[in-house]
C-alpha positions in Angstrom: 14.5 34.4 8.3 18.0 35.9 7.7 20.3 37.0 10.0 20.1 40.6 9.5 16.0 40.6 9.9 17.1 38.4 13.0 19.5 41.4 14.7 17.1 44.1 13.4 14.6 42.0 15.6 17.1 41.8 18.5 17.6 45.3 18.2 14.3 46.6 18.6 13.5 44.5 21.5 16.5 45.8 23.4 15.5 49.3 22.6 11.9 48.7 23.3 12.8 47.4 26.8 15.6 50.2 27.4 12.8 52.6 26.9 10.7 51.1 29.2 13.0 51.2 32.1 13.7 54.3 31.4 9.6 55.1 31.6 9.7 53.5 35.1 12.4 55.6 36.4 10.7 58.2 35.1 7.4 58.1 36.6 9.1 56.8 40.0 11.2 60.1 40.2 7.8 62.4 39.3 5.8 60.2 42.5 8.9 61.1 44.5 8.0 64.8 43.4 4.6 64.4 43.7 4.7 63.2 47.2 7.2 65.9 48.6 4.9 68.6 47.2 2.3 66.9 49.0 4.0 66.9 52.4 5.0 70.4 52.0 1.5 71.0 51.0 2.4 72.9 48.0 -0.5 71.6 46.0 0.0 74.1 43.0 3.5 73.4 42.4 2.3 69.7 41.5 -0.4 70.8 38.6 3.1 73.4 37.5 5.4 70.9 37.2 3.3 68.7 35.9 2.4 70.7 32.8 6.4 72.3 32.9 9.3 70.4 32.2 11.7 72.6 32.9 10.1 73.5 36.2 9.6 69.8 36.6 13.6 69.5 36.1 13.9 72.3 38.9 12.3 70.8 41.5 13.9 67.6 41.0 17.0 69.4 41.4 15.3 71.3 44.3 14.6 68.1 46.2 17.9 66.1 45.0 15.5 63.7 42.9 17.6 62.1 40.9 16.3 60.1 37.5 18.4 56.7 37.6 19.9 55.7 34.5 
């Protein structure tokens, strides 16, 4: 194996896991959502944002849910 295939490797495996993560923190910001909808018993807004990513965006902002990086 040569050294380039060897840091192409390492490469991809660091991008594969950064995307990952990213994934997670997704999907833990949009239960965050999901739950304060649910609270506030705004049912509708929850089938909206999911199917609106820039609605989505605003109620994250609305409710100071904040994606980590």
């Amino acid at each position: 194996m040569s050294w380039q295939f060897c840091g192409k490797h390492v490469g991809l495996q660091q991008g594969l896991q950064q995307g990952l993560r990213e994934a997670q923190q997704q999907t833990a910001a949009l239960a965050k959502l999901n739950l304060a909808l649910l609270a506030d018993k705004r049912y509708d807004e929850i089938e909206r944002a999911s199917k609106d990513p820039r609605y989505r965006e605003y109620l994250f902002y609305a409710y100071g849910i904040e994606i980590e990086e």
